[in-house]
N, C-alpha and C positions, 0 to 999 in steps of 0.2 A: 519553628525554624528561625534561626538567630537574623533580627534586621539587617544585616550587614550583606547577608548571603542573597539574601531576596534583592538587594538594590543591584548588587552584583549581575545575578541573571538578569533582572529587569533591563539594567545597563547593554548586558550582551545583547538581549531581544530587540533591543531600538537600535541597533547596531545592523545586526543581520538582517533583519526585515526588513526595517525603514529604509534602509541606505544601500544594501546588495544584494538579496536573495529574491526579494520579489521582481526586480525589473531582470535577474540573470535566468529568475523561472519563468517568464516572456518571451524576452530575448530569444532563449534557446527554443524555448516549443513551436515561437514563429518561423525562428532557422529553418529549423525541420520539417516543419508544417512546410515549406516554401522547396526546400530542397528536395525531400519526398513527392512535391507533387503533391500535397495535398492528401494524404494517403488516406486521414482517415476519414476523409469523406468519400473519398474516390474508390473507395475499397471498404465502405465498412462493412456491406455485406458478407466479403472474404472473410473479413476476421470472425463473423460467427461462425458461417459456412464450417472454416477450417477445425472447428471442433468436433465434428460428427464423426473424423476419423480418428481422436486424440485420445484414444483408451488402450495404448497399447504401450507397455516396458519392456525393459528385460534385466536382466541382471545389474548392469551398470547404471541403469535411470529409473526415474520413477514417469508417467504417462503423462502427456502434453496437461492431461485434463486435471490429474491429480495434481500438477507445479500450477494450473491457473487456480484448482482451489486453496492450493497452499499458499498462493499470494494474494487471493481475496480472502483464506482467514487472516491475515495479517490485517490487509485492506476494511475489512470491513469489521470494524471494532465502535469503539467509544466514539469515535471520529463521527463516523455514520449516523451516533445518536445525541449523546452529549456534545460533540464536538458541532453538531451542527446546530445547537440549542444554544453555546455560545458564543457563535459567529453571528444569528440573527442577534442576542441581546447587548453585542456588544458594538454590531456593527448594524443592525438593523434585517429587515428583511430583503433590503438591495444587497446583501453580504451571499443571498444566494444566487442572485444572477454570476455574481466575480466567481464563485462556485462551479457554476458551468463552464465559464469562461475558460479556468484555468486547467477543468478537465480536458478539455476540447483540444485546446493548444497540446496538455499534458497528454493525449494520445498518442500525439509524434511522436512527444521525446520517450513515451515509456516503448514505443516501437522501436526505437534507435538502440535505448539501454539491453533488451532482452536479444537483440538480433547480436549485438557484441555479446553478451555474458553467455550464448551459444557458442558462436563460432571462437573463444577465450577458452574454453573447458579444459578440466584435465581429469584425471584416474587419480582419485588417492591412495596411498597404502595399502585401501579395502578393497580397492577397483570399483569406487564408488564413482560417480561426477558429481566434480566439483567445479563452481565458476560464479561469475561474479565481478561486481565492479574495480575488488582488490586484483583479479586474476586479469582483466584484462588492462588494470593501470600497468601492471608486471608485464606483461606478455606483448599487447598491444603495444606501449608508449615507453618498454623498458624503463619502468619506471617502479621498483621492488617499494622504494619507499613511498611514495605517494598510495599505493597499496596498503601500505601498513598503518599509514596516520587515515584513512578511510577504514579501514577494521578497526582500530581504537574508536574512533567515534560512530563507527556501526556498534559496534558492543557496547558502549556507554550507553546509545538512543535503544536498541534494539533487546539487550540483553538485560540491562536494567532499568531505566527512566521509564520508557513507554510499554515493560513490563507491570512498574508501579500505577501507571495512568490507567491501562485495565484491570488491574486490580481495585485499583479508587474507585472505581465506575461499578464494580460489581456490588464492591461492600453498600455505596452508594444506595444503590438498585434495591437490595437486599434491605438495604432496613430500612426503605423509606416504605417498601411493599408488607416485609413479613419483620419488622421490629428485631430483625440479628443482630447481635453485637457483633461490632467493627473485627474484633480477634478474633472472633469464631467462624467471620467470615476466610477470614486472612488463612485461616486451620483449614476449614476448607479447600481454598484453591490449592493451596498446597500439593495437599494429601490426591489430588483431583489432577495434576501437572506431573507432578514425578513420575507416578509410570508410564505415561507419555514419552516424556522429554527423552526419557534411560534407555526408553525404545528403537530412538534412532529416528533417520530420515525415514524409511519406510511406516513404520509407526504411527510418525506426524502426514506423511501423505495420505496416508488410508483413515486417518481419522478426520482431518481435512476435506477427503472426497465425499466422505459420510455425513459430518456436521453440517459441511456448508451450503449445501444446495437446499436443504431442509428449513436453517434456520432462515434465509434468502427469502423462499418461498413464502415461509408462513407471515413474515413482517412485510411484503411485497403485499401480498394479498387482504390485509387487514388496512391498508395505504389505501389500496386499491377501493376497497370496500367505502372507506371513509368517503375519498374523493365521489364515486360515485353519486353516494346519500346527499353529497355535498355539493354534484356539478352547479348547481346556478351561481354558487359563491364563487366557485372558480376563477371567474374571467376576473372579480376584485381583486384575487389574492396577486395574479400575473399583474395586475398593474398597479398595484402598491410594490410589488417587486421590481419589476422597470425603473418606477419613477424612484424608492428607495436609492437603486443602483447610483442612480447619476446624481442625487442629494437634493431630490425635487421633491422630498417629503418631509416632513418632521419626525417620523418613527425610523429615519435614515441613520440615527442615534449618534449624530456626530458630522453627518452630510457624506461626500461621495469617498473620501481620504479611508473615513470608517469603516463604512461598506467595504470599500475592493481590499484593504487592509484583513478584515478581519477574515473575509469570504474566500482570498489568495492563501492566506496562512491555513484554515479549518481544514480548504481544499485538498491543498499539498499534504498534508497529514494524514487527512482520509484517505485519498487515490495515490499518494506517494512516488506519484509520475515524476520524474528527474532525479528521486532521494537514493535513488540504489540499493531500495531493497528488495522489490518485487524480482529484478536480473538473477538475483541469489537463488531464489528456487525455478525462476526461468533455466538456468543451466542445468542443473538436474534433471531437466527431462530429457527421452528419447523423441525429438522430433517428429512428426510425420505432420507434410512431407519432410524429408529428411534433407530439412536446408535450414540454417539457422534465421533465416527472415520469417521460419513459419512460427515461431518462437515469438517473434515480435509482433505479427499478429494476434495470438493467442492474448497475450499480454497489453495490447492494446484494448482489446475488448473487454478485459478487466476493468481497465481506467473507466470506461463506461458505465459498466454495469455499479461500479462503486459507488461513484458520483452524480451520475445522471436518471441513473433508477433509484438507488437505496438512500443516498444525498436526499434526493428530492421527495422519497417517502417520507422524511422524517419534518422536512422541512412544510410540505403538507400538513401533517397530522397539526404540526404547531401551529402555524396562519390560520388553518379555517377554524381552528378553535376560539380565535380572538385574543387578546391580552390575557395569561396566568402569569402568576408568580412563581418563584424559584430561580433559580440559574441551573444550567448543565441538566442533567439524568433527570431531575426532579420537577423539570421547564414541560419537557414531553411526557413524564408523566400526567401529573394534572391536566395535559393538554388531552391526552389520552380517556384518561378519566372522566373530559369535560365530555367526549364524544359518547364513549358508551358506557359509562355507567364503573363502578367500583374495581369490577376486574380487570379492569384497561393499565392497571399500572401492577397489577398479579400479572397479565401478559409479557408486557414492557420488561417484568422483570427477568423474565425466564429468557425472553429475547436477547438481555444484555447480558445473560451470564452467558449465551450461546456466543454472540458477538464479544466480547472482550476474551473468554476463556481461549477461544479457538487460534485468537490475535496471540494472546500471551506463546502459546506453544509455536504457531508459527514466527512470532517476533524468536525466540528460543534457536529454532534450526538456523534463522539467518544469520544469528552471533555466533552460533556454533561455527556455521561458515569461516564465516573471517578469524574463527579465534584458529580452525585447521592453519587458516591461508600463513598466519602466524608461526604455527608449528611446523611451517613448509609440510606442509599436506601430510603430516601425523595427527591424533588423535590423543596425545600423551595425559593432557591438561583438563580433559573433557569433566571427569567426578568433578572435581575440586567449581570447575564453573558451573555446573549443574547444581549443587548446592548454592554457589552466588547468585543465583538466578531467583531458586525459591525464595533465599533469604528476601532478596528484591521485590518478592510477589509478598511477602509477608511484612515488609514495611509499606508498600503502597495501599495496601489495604487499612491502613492505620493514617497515613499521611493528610496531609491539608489541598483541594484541590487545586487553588490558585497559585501555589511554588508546582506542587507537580507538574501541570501544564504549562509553567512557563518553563520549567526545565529539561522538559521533553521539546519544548520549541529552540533552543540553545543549542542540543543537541543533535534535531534536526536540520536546521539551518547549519550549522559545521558540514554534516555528512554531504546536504545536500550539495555547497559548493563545490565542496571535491568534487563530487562525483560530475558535476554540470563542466566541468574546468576541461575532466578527461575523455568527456563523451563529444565534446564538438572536437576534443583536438584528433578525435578517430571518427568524425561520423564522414568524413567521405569512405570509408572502410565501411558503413552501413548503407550509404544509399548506393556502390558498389553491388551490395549481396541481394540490395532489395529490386535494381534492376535485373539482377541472374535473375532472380525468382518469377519476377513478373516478363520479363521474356519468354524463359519457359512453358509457365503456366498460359502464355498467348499464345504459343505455338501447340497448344495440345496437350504437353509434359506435365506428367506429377516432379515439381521442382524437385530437383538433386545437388548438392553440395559436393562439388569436387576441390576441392586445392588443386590441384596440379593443372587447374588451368588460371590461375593467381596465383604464378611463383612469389609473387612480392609479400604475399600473403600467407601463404604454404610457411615461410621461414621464420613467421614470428608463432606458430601454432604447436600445438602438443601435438606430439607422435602417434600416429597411431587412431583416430580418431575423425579426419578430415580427408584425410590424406591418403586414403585407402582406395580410392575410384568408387567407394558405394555409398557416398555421400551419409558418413557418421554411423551406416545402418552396418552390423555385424553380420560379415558373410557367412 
């Protein structure tokens, strides 16, 4: 990649990071955290809870439970592994305490975003749902065009850049384990995405519900395993991590700047809590209960389950192994390796094509999203970016990692501020929906979403939808 381009991005990254995105992805998650009540402590129970009834669609949606695994295939890609492999070497092992941190915070705000990208929704041409951050900058804040430059830079980060970053991640994977060349990987994924992709949102749902709880499990439980064989280490690794955080270490690789730098940026990538893309396949779903705060639950739980379990498996596997070499994929390999023996990074790798593959086709539907919201909710343009897509999966697999990641971080930092801009200027319209919900639910009620007892509300919504008296559910 020509020098000139690299100083460019590099330029943008010290820009967004340094100076607005990290203190605006605070700022807001504290808002909310404050104005919620503190939800997702006060309630995190609920948000698991609320899944045991989220198996149910219908024609117009796909099931609470398939839109949560369609945002943890997204969610839980390269971020999860390489992406936390670079946050420890660049920022230390204090890089995962800022890790949790900015899950924690990032709960709220991913409860604020998916509770709007419900009650925002509309029917496309197919009678499909559709919704999202473009839909409710439009709908919510009348605002078409703020809509449209957040789908430009949704499809930039989503549909190509951090299409390439999982692809890099596989090829990676792939030939550090079983010696694939980079092209033949790239032929691969390809060939392995299109009939997916061509499938539709139904398609990517159900392959989604199917991949991800599987791949979840099996790298949860080999975390697990580790940690066990490993408990007496344990207590070191948490206080090299403490004192890393705040730059009371030398392995802090840069002292405390480094740390929350690098751990805020891996984080938000990973869990994607403010970036507004998780909302996109939130809207999609048929709710139950049938109130859009139950959406924002669902969704909050995700945030968790990303960064606080799968985050922290990875980041485990690396600490109690001790100092390896490599950067990214090849950091948790070896680290993997050091634990049990040869096939630890044969594992690693079948994991990472599970995790980046599954992101690729979910990163996929949410461009599709915004490229519809574009089309004013046709489908005209879909071939033609379906092919841009693969192409994009077939240069990341060839690409250099250090431009990719920084240009998936460009990307994402753009998306992210929109979207952080249009969510506080509507979140009293979410902590609105989240007191319906939680009144209800103390009174006995399975929450209901009515508009026509929020005329003020009622008139910025799609027809048909809210506004029914059966709160979204079709009589």
């Amino acid at each position: 990649m020509p020098e000139f381009a690299t100083q460019i991005v590099d330029l943008l990254n010290g820009l967004i990071w340094g100076k607005i995105l990290i203190w605006m992805l605070v700022g807001c998650g504290l808002l909310f955290t404050f104005r919620l009540g503190f939800i997702q402590f006060r309630h995190f129970g609920h948000a698991f809870g609320i899944l045991k009834g989220s198996g149910k669609s219908d024609d117009s949606g796909i099931s609470p439970f398939q839109a949560l695994c369609t945002s943890l295939a997204a969610r839980v890609g390269t971020g999860n592994v390489a992406g936390v492999a670079v946050a420890i070497t660049l920022g230390g092992p204090g890089a995962v305490f800022w890790m949790w941190v900015i899950a924690l915070v990032g709960m709220a705000t991913g409860f604020v975003e998916a509770t709007l990208a419900q009650l925002f929704k509309i029917r496309d041409d197919r009678g499909q749902y559709r919704g999202g951050p473009a839909y409710y900058m439009e709908k919510g804040l009348g605002a078409r065009w703020m809509g449209s430059l957040f789908s430009v830079f949704l499809i930039l980060a989503f549909g190509f850049v951090f299409n390439s970053v999982q692809a890099n991640t596989i090829t990676g994977a792939m030939q550090g384990a079983f010696g694939v060349p980079a092209w033949l990987c790239g032929i691969g994924i390809v060939l392995l995405t299109a009939p997916i992709i061509f499938g539709g949102l139904r398609s990517i749902a159900r392959f989604s519900q199917l991949a991800v709880p599987f791949m979840a499990a099996a790298y949860m439980l080999v975390a697990l395993a580790l940690i066990l064989i490993n408990i007496t280490e344990l207590p070191g690794v948490f206080a090299l991590i403490f004192k890393s955080a705040f730059g009371f270490e030398e392995a802090a690789a840069g002292g405390l700047g480094a740390a929350l730098l690098n751990g805020f940026k891996r984080g938000l990538f990973s869990n994607e809590a403010g970036m507004g893309s998780a909302p996109n396949a939130a809207a999609a779903a048929v709710p139950y209960p049938p109130h859009p705060a139950s959406q924002g639950y669902v969704q909050m739980a995700g945030v968790f389950i990303d960064t606080l379990m799968i985050c922290t498996a990875s980041a485990a596997i690396i600490l109690l192994a001790g100092p390896q070499e490599g950067e990214g994929i090849e950091l948790v390999q070896n680290a993997l390796v050091d634990h049990v023996g040869g096939w630890g990074q044969y594992f690693l790798a079948i994991i990472v094509l599970f995790f980046a593959f599954t992101s690729i086709v979910a990163n996929y539907f949410y461009a599709e999203n915004c490229l519809v919201f574009l089309e004013r909710n046709h489908s005209a343009g879909l071939l033609v970016f379906r092919l841009l897509v693969l192409a994009m999966v077939m240069f990341g697999a060839l690409a250099s990692l250090p431009f990719v990641w920084s240009l998936a971080d460009v990307s994402m930092g753009l998306m992210a501020i929109t979207n952080l801009i249009a969510i506080v200027l509507l979140s009293k319209t979410a902590v609105k929906l989240s007191r319906d919900y939680r009144q209800q639910l103390s009174a006995g009620k399975v929450p209901q979403f009515d508009a026509r007892d929020y005329p003020e509300i009622r008139a910025k919504l799609e027809p048909g939808i809210w506004d029914d008296g059966n709160g979204g559910i079709k009589p």
